[in-house]
C-alpha positions in Angstrom: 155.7 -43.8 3.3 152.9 -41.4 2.2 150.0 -42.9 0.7 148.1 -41.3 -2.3 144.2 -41.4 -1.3 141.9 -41.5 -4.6 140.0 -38.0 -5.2 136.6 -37.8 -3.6 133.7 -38.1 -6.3 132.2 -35.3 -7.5 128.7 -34.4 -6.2 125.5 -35.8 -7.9 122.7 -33.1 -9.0 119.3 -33.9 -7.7 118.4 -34.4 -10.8 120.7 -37.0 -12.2 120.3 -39.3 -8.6 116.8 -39.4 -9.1 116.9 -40.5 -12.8 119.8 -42.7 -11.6 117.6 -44.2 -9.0 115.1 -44.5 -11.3 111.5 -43.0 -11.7 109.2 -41.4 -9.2 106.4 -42.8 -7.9 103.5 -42.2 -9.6 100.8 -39.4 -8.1 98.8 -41.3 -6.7 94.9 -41.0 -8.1 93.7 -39.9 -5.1 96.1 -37.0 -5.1 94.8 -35.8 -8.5 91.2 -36.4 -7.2 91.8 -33.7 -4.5 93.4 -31.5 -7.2 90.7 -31.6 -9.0 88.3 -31.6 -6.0 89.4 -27.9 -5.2 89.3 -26.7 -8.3 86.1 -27.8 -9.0 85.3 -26.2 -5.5 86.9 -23.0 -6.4 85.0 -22.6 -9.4 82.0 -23.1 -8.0 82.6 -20.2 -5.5 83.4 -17.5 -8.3 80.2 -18.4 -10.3 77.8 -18.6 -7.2 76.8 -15.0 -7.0 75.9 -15.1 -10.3 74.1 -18.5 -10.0 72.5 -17.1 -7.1 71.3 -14.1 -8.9 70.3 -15.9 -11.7 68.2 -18.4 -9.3 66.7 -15.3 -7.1 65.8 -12.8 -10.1 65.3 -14.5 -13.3 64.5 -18.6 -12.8 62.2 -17.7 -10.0 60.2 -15.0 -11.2 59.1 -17.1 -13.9 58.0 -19.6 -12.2 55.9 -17.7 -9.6 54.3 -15.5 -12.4 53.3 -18.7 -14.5 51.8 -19.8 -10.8 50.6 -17.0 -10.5 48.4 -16.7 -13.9 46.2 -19.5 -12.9 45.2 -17.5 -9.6 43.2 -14.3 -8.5 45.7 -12.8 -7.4 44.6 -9.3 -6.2 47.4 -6.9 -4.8 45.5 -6.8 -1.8 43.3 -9.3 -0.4 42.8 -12.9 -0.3 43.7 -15.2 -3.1 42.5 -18.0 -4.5 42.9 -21.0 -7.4 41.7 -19.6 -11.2 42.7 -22.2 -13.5 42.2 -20.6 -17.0 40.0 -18.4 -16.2 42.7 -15.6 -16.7 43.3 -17.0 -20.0 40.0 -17.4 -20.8 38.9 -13.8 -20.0 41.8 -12.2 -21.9 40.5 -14.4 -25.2 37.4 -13.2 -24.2 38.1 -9.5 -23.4 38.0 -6.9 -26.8 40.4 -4.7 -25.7 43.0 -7.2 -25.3 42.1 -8.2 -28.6 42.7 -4.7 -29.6 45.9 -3.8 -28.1 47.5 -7.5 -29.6 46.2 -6.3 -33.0 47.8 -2.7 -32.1 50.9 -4.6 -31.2 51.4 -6.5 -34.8 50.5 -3.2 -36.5 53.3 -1.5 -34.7 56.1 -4.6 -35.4 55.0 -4.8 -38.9 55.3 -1.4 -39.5 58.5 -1.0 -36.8 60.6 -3.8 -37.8 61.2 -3.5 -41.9 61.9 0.6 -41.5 63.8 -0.4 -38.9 66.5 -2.8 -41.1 65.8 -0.6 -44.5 66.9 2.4 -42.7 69.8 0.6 -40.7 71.1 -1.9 -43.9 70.9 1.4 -46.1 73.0 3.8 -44.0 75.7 0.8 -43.1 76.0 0.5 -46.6 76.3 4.0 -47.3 79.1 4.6 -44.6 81.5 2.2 -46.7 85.2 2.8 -46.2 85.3 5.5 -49.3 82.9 8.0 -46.9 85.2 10.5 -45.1 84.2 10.6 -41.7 82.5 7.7 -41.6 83.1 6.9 -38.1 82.0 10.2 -37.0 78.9 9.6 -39.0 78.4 6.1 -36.9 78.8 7.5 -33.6 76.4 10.6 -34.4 73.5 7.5 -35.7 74.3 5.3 -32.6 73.6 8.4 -29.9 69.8 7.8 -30.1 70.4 4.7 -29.2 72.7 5.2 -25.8 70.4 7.7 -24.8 68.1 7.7 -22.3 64.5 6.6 -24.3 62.1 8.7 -21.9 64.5 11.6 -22.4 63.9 11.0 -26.5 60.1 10.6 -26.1 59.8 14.2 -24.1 62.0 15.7 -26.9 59.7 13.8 -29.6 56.5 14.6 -27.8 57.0 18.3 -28.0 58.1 17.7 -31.5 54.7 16.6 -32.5 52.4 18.6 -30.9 50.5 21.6 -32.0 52.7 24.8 -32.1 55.6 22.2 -31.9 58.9 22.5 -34.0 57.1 20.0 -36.8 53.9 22.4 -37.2 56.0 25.5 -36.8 58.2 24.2 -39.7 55.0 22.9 -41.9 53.5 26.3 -41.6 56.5 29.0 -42.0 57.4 26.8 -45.2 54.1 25.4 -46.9 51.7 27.4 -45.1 49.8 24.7 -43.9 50.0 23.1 -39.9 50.6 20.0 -39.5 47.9 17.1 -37.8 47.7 16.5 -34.1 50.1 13.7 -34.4 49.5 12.5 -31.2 45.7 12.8 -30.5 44.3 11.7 -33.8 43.7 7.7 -34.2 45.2 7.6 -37.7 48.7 9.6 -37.1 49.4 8.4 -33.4 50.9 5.0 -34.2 52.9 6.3 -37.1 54.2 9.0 -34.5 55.0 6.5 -32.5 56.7 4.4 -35.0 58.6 7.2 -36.9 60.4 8.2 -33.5 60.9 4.2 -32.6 62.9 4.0 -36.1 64.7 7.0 -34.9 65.6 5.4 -31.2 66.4 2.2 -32.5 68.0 2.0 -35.8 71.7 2.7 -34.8 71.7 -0.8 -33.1 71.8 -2.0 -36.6 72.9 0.0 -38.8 76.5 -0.7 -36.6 75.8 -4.7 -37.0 75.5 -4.6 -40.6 78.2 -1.9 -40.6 80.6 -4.1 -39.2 79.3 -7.1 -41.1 80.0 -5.5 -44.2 83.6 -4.6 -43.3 84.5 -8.2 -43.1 82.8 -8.9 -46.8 86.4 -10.0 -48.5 87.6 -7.1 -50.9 88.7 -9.8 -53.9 85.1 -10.9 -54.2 83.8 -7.4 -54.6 86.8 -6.6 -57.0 86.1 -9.7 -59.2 82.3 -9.1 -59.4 83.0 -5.7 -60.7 85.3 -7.4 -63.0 82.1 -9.3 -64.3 80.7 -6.2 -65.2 78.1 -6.3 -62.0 77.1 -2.7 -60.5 76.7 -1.9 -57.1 73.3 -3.2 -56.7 74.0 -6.4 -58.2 77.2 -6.7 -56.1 75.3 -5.5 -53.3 72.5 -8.5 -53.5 74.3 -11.0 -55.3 77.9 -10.8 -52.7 77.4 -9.0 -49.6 74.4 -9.7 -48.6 74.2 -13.6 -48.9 78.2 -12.9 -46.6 76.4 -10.2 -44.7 72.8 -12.6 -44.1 73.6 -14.1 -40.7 74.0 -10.8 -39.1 70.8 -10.0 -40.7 69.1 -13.0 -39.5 70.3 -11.9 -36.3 69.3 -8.3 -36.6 66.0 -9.1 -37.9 65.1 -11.8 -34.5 66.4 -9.0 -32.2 64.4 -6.6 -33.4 61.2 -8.5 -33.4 61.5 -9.7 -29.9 61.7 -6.1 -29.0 59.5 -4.8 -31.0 56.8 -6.6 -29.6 57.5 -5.3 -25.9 57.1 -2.3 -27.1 55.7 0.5 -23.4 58.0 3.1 -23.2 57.1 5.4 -26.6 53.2 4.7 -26.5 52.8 5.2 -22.8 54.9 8.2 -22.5 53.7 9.6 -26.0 50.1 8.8 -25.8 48.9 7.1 -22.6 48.0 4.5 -25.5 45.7 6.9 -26.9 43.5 8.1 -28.3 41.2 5.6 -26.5 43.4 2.6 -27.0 44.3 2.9 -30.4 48.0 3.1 -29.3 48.0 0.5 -26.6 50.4 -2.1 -27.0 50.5 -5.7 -25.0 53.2 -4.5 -22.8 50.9 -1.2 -21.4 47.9 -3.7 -21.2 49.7 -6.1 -18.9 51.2 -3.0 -17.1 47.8 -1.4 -16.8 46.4 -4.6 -15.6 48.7 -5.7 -13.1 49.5 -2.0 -11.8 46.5 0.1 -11.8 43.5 -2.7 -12.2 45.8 -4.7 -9.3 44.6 -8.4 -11.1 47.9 -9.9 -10.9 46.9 -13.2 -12.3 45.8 -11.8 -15.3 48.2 -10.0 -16.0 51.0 -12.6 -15.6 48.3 -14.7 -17.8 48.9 -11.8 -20.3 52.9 -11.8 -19.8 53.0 -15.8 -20.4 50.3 -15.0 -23.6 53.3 -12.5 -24.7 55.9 -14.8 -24.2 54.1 -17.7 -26.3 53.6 -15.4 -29.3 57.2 -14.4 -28.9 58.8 -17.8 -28.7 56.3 -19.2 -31.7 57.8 -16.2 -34.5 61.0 -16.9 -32.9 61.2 -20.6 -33.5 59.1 -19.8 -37.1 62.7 -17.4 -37.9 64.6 -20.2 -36.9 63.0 -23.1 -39.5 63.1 -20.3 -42.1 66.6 -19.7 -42.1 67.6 -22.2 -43.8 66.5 -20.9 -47.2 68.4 -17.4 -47.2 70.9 -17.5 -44.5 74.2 -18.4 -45.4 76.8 -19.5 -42.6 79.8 -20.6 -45.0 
């Protein structure tokens, strides 16, 4: 008699048994701990060189210079606890005096040519311009290229026989001023060839700034019966102010570390009547070798800096728009 045996169960996924048998255990916390242990770990490791770095060249630098501008601190020699005198002989000391009022001159002069020249031409190179973006690269050279290199080319522009005076006199029949040695041209020299350096920086901010304005606002404004100007002032720029705002800080803060032009143009000459803060503190520190003043004239730097900084920041509020 043959018996008839039942067919064998089909297998169970993985799967299915475990839901069958019900959930897993839980991770336990300390499991997620580690998890979050090494990845903390491993984080850590990719942003220590830069930590390091930032440590070893920038946070400790600081310090030891603000240290340092309470000391006589001679290059060579044996050094001792100041106080404020540093501070109180760079109040004290006329040409320091001199070169801070030759610094202002320069930003007040530097700074609005700077954005007039730089807001202007972005405006100009609007979509309608053919070749506008050959236009931007040719303005933004100056500003890729090496700034000792331009203050050579510049320097043999303005002296005497240079291709300025050689224009001046085949054309009007008159030469043109030693730009460079006489006390009323230099810093305008020196200015006129900063706008040149510098404005491309800018002028590609505000570019790109006005790009993004919407093109239905313009569209209905003209609709209104505005012109350009009034769309330009009454639309754009109120869309266009926070890059302007942050155009406008930039340019300050750099403007008043102004060396490279003055020293390689004029040695901050004639006498010191180009001599910015910058050359002081380099002349001070380098060639005088009185390292504690001339961190004490870094750190002076540094306050004026941060004080207009913070003044742009409470003044923002009243033109710059962020909606």
């Amino acid at each position: 008699m043959t018996t008839i045996q039942d067919p064998p169960a089909p297998a169970v996924p993985a799967a299915a048994a475990a839901v069958a048998t019900g959930p897993a255990a839980p991770r336990r916390k300390d499991d997620a701990a580690g998890v979050v242990g090494r990845r903390s770990w491993w984080g850590a490791a990719f942003a220590a060189p830069h930590s390091i770095g930032l440590v070893v060249f920038t946070a400790f630098p600081i310090i030891a210079s603000l240290v340092v501008s309470f000391m006589n601190w001679p290059m060579l020699g044996e050094r001792s606890w100041a106080g404020i005198e540093n501070y109180a002989r760079l109040f004290s000391d006329p040409v320091f005096r001199t070169v801070t009022l030759n610094t202002a001159l320069f930003v007040v002069l530097y700074v609005p040519l700077n954005l007039v020249v730089s807001l202007g031409l972005a405006a100009w190179l609007t979509p309608r311009i053919a070749g506008r973006h050959v236009f931007r690269v040719l303005f933004f050279i100056p500003t890729i290229t090496p700034i000792v290199a331009n203050v050579v080319v510049w320097r043999m522009l303005y002296q005497p026989g240079g291709a300025i005076d050689a224009s001046l006199r085949s054309t009007v029949g008159v030469g043109a001023p030693n730009f460079l040695a006489d006390e009323h041209w230099a810093m305008l020299a020196i200015v006129a060839m900063s706008v040149w350096q510098g404005f491309g920086y800018n002028m590609l901010i505000f570019s790109a700034a006005l790009d993004a304005v919407p093109e239905n606002q313009i569209e209905a404004s003209q609709l209104d019966g505005a012109n350009a100007w009034q769309t330009f002032w009454a639309i754009k720029f109120p869309l266009i102010s926070p890059s302007v705002f942050f155009a406008t800080m930039m340019t300050l803060i750099t403007s008043f570390q102004v060396f490279v032009q003055p020293f390689v143009l004029t040695k901050g000459g004639p006498g010191t009547a180009t001599e910015t803060l910058v050359q002081y503190i380099y002349n001070t520190g380098f060639q005088n070798q009185q390292l504690g003043l001339a961190s004490a004239g870094a750190w002076v730097l540094f306050v004026i800096i941060l004080g207009i900084t913070a003044v742009q920041f409470l003044g923002q509020k009243r033109w710059v728009h962020y909606e």
